[in-house]
C-alpha atoms as an extended CHARMM CRD file, in Angstrom:
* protein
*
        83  EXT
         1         1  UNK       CA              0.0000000000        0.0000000000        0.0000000000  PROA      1               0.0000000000
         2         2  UNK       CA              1.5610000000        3.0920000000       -0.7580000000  PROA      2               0.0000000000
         3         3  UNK       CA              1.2570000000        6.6930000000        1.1720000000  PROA      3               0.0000000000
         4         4  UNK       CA             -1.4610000000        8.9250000000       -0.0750000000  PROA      4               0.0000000000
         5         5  UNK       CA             -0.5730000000       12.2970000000       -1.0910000000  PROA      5               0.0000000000
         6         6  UNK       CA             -3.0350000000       14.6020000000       -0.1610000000  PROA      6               0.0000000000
         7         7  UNK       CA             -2.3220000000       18.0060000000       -1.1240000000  PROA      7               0.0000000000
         8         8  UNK       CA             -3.0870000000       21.3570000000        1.1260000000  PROA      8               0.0000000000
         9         9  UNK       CA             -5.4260000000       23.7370000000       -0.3250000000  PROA      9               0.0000000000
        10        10  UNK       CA             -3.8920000000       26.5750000000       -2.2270000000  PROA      10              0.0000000000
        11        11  UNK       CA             -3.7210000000       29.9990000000       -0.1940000000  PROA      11              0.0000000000
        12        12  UNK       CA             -5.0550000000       32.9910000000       -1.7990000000  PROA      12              0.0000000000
        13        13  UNK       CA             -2.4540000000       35.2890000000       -3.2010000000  PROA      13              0.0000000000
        14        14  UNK       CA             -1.6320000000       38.3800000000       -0.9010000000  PROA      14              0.0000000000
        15        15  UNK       CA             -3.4300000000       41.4980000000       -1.1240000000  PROA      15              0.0000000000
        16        16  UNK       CA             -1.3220000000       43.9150000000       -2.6950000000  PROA      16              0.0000000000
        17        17  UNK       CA             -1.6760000000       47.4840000000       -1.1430000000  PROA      17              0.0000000000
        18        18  UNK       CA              0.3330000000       50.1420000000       -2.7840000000  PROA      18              0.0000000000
        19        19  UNK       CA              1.9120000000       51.7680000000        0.7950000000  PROA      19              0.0000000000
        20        20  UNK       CA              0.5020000000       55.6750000000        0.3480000000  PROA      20              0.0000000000
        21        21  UNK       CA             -3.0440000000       53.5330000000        0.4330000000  PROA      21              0.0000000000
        22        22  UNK       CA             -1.7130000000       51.9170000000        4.0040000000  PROA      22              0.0000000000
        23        23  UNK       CA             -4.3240000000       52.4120000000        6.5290000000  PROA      23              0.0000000000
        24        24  UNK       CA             -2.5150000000       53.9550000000        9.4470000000  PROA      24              0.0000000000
        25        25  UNK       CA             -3.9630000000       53.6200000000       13.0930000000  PROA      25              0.0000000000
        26        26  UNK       CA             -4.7970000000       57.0140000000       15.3110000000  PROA      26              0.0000000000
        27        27  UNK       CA             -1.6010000000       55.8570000000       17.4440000000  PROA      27              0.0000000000
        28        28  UNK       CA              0.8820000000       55.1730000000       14.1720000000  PROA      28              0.0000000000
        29        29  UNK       CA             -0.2170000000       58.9380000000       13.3100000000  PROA      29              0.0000000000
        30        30  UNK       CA              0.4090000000       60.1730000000       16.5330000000  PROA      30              0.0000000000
        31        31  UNK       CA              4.1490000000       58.4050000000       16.8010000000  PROA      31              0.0000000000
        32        32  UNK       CA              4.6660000000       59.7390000000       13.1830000000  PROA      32              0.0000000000
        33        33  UNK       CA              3.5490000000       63.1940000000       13.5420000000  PROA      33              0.0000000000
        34        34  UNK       CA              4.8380000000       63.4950000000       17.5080000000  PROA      34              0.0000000000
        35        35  UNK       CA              1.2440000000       64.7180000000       18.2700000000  PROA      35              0.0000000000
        36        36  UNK       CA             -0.7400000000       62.9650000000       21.4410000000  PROA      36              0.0000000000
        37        37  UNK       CA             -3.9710000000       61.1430000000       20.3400000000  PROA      37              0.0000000000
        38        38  UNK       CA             -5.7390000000       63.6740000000       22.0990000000  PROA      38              0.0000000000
        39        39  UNK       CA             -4.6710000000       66.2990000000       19.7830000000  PROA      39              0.0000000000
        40        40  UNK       CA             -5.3860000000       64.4500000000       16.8970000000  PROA      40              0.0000000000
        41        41  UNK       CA             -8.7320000000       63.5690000000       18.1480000000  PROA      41              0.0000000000
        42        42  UNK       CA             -9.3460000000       67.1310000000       18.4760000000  PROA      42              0.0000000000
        43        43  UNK       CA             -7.7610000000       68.3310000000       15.0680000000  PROA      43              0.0000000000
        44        44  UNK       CA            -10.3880000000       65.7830000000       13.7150000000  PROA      44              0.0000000000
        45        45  UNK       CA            -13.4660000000       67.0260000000       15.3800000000  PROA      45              0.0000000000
        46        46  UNK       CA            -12.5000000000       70.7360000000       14.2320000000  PROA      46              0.0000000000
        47        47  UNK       CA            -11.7960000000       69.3810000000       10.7690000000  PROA      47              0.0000000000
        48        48  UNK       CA             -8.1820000000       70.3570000000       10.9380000000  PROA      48              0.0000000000
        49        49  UNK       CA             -6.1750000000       67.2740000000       10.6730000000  PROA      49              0.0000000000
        50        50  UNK       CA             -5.4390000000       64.5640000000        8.2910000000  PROA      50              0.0000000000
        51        51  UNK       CA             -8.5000000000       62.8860000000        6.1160000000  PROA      51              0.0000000000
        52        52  UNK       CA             -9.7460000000       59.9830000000        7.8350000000  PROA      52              0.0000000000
        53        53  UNK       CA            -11.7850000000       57.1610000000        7.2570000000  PROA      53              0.0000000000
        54        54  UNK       CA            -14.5690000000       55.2120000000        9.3130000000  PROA      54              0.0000000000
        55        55  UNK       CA            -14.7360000000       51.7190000000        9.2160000000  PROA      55              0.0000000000
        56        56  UNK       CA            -18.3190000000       51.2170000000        9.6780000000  PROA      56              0.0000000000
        57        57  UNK       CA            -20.5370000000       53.5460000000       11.6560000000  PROA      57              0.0000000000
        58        58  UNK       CA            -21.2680000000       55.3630000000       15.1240000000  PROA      58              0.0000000000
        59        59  UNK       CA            -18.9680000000       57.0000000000       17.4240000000  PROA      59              0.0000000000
        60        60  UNK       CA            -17.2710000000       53.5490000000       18.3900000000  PROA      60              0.0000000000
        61        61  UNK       CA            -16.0050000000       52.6030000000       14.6330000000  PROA      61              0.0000000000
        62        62  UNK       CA            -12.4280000000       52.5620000000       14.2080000000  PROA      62              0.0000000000
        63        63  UNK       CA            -11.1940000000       55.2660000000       12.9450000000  PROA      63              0.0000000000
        64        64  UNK       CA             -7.9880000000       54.9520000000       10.5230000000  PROA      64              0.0000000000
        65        65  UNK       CA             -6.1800000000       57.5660000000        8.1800000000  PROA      65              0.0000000000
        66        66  UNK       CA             -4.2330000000       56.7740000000        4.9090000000  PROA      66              0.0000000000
        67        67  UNK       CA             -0.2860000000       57.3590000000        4.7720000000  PROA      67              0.0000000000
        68        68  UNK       CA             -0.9280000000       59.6270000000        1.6730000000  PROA      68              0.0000000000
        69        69  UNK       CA             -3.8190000000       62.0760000000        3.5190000000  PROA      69              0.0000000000
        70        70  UNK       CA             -1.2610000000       62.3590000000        6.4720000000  PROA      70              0.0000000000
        71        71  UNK       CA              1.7130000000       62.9850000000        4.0400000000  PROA      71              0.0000000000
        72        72  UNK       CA             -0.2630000000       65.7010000000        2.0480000000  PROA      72              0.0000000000
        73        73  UNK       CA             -1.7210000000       67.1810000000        5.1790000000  PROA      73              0.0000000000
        74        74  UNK       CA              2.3550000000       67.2700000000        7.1960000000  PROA      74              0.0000000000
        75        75  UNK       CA              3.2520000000       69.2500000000        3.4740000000  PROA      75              0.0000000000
        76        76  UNK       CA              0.7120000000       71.8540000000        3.3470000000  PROA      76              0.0000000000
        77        77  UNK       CA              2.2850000000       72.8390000000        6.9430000000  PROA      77              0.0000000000
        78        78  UNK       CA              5.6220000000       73.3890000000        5.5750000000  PROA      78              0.0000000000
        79        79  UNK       CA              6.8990000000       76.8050000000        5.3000000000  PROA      79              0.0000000000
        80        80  UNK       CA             10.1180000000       78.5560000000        3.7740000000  PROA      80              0.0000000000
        81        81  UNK       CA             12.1400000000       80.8450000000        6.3170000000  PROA      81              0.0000000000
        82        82  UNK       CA             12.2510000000       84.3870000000        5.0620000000  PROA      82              0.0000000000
        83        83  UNK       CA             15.7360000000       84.9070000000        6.1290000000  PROA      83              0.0000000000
């Protein structure tokens, strides 16, 4: 009797995300940007921060930002000294 070969099902290929589509948590932001959670909470409530995305609905759902809204949003606060 010889061994059957049984063969494992095939895994699905990864999910390719290009990186500046990288959903970032509230706390990656915050380590990134050196700003508390607090004031990014805040800058979102006011409308000043990064874009940010829900994921799902009510105050409770997660709350993520992509790396290319925070990377725009870090640019438009760059300024040129006049010296």
């Amino acid at each position: 009797m010889s061994p059957s070969l049984s063969l494992a099902p095939a895994a699905p290929p990864a999910l390719s995300v290009d990186p500046a589509d990288e959903l970032l948590t509230p706390a990656q932001v915050s380590a990134w940007t050196k700003l508390s959670l607090k004031a990014l909470a805040n800058a979102r409530s006011r409308g000043a921060g990064p874009s940010y995305v829900k994921l799902g609905r009510g105050v409770s759902a997660p709350v993520r930002y992509r790396r290319r809204d925070v990377d725009a949003w870090i640019s438009t606060g760059r300024s040129r000294s006049a010296a």
